[in-house]
C-alpha positions as CSV (number, residue, x, y, z in Angstrom):
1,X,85.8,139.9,141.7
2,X,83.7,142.4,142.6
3,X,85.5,145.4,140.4
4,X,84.9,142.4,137.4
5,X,81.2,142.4,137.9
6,X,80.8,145.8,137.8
7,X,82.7,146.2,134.7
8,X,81.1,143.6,133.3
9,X,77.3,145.2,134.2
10,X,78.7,148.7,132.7
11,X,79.5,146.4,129.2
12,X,76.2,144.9,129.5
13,X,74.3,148.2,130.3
14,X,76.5,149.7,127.0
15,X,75.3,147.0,124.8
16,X,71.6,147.3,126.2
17,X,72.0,150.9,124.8
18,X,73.6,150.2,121.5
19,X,70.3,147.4,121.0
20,X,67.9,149.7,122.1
21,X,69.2,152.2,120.1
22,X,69.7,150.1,116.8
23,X,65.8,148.6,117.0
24,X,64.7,152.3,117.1
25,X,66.7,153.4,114.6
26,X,64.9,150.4,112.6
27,X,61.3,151.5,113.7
28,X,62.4,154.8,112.7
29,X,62.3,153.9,109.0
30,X,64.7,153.0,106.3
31,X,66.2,156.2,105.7
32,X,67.0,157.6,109.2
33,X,68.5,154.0,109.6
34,X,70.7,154.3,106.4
35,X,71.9,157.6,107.2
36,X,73.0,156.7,110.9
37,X,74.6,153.2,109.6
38,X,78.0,153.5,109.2
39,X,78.0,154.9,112.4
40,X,76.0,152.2,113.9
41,X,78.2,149.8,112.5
42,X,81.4,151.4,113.8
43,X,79.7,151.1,117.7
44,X,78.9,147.5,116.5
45,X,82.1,146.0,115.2
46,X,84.2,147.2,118.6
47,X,83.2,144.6,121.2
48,X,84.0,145.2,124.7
49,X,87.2,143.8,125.9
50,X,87.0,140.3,127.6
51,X,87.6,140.3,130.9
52,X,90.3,138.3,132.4
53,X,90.1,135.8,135.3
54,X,92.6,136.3,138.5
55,X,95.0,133.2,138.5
56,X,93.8,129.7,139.7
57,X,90.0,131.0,139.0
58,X,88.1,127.5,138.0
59,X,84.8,128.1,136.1
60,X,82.2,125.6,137.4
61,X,81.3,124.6,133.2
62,X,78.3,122.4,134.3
63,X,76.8,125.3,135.9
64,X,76.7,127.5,133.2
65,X,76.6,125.1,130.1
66,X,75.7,121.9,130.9
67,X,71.8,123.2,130.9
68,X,71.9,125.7,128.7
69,X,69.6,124.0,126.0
70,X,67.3,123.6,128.9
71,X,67.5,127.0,129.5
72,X,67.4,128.8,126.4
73,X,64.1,126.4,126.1
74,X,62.5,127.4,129.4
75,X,63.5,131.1,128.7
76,X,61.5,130.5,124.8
77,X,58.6,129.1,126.5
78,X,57.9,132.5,128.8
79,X,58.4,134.3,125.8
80,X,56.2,132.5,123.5
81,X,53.0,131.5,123.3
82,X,51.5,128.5,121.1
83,X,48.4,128.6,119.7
84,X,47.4,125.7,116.8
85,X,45.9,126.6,113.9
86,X,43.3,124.3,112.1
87,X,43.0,125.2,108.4
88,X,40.1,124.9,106.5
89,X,39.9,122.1,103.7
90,X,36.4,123.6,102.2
91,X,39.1,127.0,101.4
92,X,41.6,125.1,100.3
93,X,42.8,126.6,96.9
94,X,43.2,123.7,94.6
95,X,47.5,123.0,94.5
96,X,47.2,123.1,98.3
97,X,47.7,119.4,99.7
98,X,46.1,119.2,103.5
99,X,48.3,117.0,106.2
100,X,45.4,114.4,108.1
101,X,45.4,116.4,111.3
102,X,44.6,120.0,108.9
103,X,47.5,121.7,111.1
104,X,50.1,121.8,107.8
105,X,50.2,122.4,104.6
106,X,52.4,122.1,101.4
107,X,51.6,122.8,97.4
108,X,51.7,120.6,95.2
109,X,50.5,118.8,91.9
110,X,46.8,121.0,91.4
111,X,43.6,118.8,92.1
112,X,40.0,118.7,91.2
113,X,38.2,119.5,93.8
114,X,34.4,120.0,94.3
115,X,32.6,122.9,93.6
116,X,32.8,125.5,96.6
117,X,31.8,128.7,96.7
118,X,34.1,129.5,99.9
119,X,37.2,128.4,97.9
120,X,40.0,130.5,97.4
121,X,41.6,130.7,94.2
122,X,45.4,131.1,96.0
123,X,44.9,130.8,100.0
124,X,43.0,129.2,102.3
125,X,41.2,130.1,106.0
126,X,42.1,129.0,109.1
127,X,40.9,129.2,112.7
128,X,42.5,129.2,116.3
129,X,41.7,126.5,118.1
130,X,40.7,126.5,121.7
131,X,42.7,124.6,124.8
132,X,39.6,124.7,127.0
133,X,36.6,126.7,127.9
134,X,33.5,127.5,126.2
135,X,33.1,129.9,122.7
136,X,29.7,131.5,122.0
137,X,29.4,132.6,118.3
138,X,27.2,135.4,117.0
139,X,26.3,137.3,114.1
140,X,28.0,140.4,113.2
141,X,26.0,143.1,112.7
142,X,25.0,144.5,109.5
């Protein structure tokens, strides 16, 4: 088992490389990236062989996916942060329909809507809003 799991975190470290490698290729630009493709693609399409399991192995399956929407979840949740959004209905452009709690949006049929002149033609603003804590607001400077 032991000769497994180091084979198995020399595949991973390999295909560590090959993602790291691929997302700097991206950063890099579209044409280094388009030159280096094919060859990219090549290192791609040839996984790693699976491993095999000595006979009478049992894998404990409600370990390792019984959670694993849980998991994927928790792992989202570190990764992620949430932040709500309140739009603005005074900036509202005038096809833009408003959901009660101003956190969504959707276009539809075009409206009359009172003068405004912080309207926008296409768009409208929106603000974070806070979880808790104070905010002081100040002019910008000039």
């Amino acid at each position: 088992m032991k000769k497994e799991i180091e084979e198995l975190s020399k595949q991973i470290e390999t295909t560590s490389h090959t993602v790291t490698e691929t997302e700097q290729q991206l950063g890099a630009g579209d044409i280094p990236f388009l030159k280096k493709f094919k060859a990219t693609t090549e290192k791609v399409a040839q996984p790693p062989p699976w491993p095999s399991l000595p006979e009478g192995a049992l894998l404990d399956v409600a370990k390792h996916l019984g959670n694993l929407a849980y998991a994927v979840w928790k792992k989202l949740e570190e990764n992620v942060s949430y932040s709500p959004v309140i739009l603005d209905p005074n900036t509202a452009g005038p096809d833009l329909h408003l959901s009660e709690d101003l956190t969504s949006v959707r276009r539809g049929v075009r409206q009359q809507l009172p003068e405004n002149p912080d309207r926008l033609k296409y768009g409208m603003l929106g603000s974070e809003s806070l979880d808790s804590g104070t905010c002081e607001l100040s002019a910008a400077p000039d």
